[in-house]
C-alpha positions, 0 to 999 in steps of 0.5 A: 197274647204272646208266649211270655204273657206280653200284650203285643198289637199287630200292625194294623192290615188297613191304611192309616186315616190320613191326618185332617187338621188345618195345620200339620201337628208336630207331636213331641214326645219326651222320655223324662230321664233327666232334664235334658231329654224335657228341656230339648224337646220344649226349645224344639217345640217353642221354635215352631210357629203356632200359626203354621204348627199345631204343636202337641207335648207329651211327657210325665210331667209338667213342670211350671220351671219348663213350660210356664208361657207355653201353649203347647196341647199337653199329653201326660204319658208314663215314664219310669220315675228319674230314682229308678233309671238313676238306679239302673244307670248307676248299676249299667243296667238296661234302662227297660225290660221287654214288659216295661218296653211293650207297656210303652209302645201300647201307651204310645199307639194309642197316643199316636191313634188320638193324636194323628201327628204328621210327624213324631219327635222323640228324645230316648222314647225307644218305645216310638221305633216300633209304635211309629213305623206300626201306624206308618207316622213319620219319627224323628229322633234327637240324640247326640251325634257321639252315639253314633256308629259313625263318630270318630273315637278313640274307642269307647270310655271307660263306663261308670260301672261299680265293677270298675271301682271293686276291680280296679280301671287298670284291669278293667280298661283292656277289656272295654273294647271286647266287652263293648258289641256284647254289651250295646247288643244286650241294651238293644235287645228289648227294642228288637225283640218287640219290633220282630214282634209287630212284625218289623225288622230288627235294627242292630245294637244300640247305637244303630238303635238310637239313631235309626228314626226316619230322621235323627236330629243331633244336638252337636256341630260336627266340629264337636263330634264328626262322624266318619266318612261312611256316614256320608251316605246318610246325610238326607236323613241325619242332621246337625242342629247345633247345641239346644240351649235352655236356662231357667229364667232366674236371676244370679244370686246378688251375693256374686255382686256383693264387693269387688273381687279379683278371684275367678268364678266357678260355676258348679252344678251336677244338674237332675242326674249327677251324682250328688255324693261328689259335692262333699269332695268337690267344695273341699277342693274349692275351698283350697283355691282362691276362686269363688263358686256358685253352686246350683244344686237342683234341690238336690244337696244339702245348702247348710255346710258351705265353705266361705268362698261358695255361694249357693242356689236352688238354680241358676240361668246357666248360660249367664252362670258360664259367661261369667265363669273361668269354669264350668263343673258338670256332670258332663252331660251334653247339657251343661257342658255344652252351654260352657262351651258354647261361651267358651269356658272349660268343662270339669266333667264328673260323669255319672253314666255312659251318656256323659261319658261319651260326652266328655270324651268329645270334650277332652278330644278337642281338647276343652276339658277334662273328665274325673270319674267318681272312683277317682274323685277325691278331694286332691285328684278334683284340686289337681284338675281344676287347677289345671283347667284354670291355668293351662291356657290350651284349655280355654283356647280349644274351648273358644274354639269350639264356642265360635262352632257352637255360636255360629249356628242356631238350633232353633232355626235350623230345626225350623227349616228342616220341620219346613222342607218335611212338614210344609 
C-alpha cells in the first residue's frame, strides 16, 4: 500500500510464462468513451482471420448493434460510465484520478495474466501503458495522428471549455498557447505518477502519453493529418492505417424515397458524445433553407418537434447517409467526420471536446469543412455555415480530395499486414 492508500503491484522479479496457444491471441481492449473507441477495435478485430488469430475483446459492454455475427471470446472489464466522462470532458477535466487509474491498471493486470495475449491493442485504455510494459506484453495503441507531438498545426484550438463562454474566446484565444504544456502536463500526470510507481519512467505530457505504446497505430492518411519531419525517425513503430469505417447495418428511412425532390440531403448526427442541446438551434437553421435532413439521433433527442423538411431515425448507415449527401453535420469527431469525407462530402463540425476539436482543425486545414463551437451555435452563425459549406465549391473539392486519400487505402488490410510482420 503505498503512502496515499493506493493498492500498487510491483513488477513481477520473474519472466513472464511465455504464452502456449496454438494460434497468437490478439487481446483488444477498448476504453468505452464513446462509440468510437468500441466500433474501431471491432473493424480491427473483425479483420483478423479466425483461423490464424485467436482474437479476445474486452470492453464495458456488448452491444448487440456492434458485435451481433462476432466470435470474438468477450471479456467485460470496467469503464467509467459515458454521463460521467461527458461530464468531465464538458468541464475539461482530467478524465481519470490516480485512484480511478490505479483500479484500472489492477483490473488490466489481471486480464492480461488470464489472458496471456501475444500482443495487446487499445483505444484511450492509459491504464495499459503501465500494466502492459509490468507483464512485458507488447501494446499497441490506436489514436489519431493529430495528437501527436509531431502533426503539423497552426497551434492548438480554441477548447470547449465553459470559461470560454463566461470570458469570452477573444480574451481567452491569446492565452491558448501559454496555457497549453501546463495543461497536457496536468492530463498526464495520473499516468506518470502510476508508472514511476511500478517502477517505470515517466513519459511526458499528454500527447507523448497517447502515442508512446511500443506501437501507435493512426486512423488517418497523412494527406489529413502530416506530421513533422522529426517524426521520421519513428517511422518503425508508428503507423498509418487509414480511416476505420463503421455503420450500423440498418437501412435509410423509406421516407428519403418518398417523391422526387431536387433539394439537396443533409445528413445531421451528434452521434454518442455530441452535445445534443445544439439540436434545437441546428434544425431552426435548416428549416430556413430549401434542403431536406435526416437526422440520426442515437436515441439521444427528442423525435416529437421535427420541422417539415426533417426526417428522423434512431440511426442510420452512415456512409451511405454521407454518399447521398451534399453535407455531413457531426459532432466533429473523427468518426463521422471521416466517414463524410471519405465519400467526399463537407463537414459541419460542432465539437463538444477537445478530441473533436483537434479533429476539425485538420478538416478545415485542408480546407473540407468548417467547425461552430456551442458558445457560437446560435440558429443564424449554424444558417450562415451551412450555407457556406453548400455553396462554396472549394469546400466540396478539397473534400474529394482528401475522400480520394482517404479510398485509396484500406484499414483493415493494412492492419492485417502490419498484425503479420509482429504477430506471425
Amino acid at each position: 500500500m503505498s503512502a496515499d492508500g493506493l493498492l500498487v503491484r510491483p513488477p513481477p522479479n520473474v519472466e513472464r510464462v511465455p504464452q502456449r496457444h496454438a494460434r497468437p491471441r490478439i487481446l483488444f481492449v477498448a476504453e468505452n468513451v464513446s462509440l468510437a473507441q468500441v466500433v474501431r477495435l471491432r473493424v480491427l478485430a473483425g479483420s483478423l482471420d479466425p483461423q490464424r488469430y485467436e482474437v479476445v475483446f474486452a470492453c464495458s459492454e456488448f452491444d448487440p448493434l456492434i458485435f451481433d455475427g462476432t466470435a470474438f471470446e468477450r471479456r467485460t472489464i470496467h469503464s467509467m460510465s459515458a454521463a460521467q466522462m461527458h461530464r468531465r470532458m464538458a468541464w475539461g477535466r482530467r478524465l481519470y484520478g490516480r485512484s480511478t487509474l490505479a483500479a484500472y491498471v489492477r483490473e488490466d493486470l489481471a486480464l492480461l495474466e488470464r489472458v496471456q495475449p501475444a500482443l495487446v491493442v487499445g483505444d484511450l485504455r492509459l491504464s495499459l501503458l503501465i500494466a502492459a510494459p509490468t507483464l512485458g506484453i507488447p501494446h499497441a495503441a490506436l489514436i489519431n495522428a493529430y495528437w501527436s507531438p509531431h502533426a503539423e498545426r497552426d497551434g492548438f484550438p480554441l477548447p470547449v471549455h465553459p470559461v470560454v463562454r463566461v470570458i469570452g474566446p477573444t480574451r481567452v484565444a491569446p492565452h491558448v498557447g501559454k496555457a497549453m504544456p501546463l495543461v497536457l502536463d496536468h492530463f498526464a500526470s495520473p499516468v506518470n505518477a502510476l508508472r514511476k510507481r511500478y517502477g517505470l519512467p515517466a513519459i511526458g505530457n499528454l500527447l507523448e502519453v497517447l502515442t508512446s505504446a511500443d506501437h501507435t497505430l493512426f486512423p488517418d492518411v497523412p494527406e489529413l493529418v502530416p506530421l513533422a519531419p522529426a517524426a521520421r525517425g519513428l517511422r518503425s513503430r508508428q503507423h498509418f492505417l487509414g480511416p476505420v469505417l463503421w455503420s450500423p447495418d440498418v437501412p435509410l428511412p423509406r421516407e428519403l424515397d418518398a417523391g422526387a425532390s431536387s433539394m439537396p440531403l443533409v445528413y445531421v448526427t451528434l452521434g454518442s458524445s455530441g452535445d445534443v442541446r445544439l439540436i434545437d438551434a441546428l434544425l431552426s437553421a435548416l428549416a430556413r433553407l430549401p434542403v431536406r435532413v435526416l437526422l440520426a439521433t442515437a436515441g439521444r433527442y427528442d423525435r416529437s418537434r421535427l420541422p417539415h423538411n426533417v426526417i428522423a431515425a434512431r440511426y442510420a448507415p452512415g456512409s451511405e447517409a454521407a454518399r447521398r449527401s451534399a453535407l455531413v453535420i457531426c459532432n466533429g469527431g473523427s468518426s463521422t467526420g471521416y466517414q463524410a469525407l471519405h465519400e467526399g462530402v463537407p463537414v459541419l463540425g460542432l465539437p463538444f471536446n477537445f478530441d473533436q476539436s483537434l479533429a476539425m482543425q485538420a478538416i478545415e486545414r485542408a480546407g473540407a469543412g468548417l467547425a461552430v463551437l456551442p458558445h457560437e451555435a446560435s440558429a443564424e452563425r449554424l444558417m450562415f455555415a451551412i450555407t457556406t459549406l453548400l455553396t462554396d465549391g472549394s469546400y466540396s473539392e478539397a473534400a474529394q480530395r482528401i475522400g480520394r486519400a482517404l479510398s485509396a487505402v484500406s484499414a483493415r488490410a493494412r492492419f492485417q499486414d502490419w498484425i503479420e510482420r509482429i504477430a506471425p
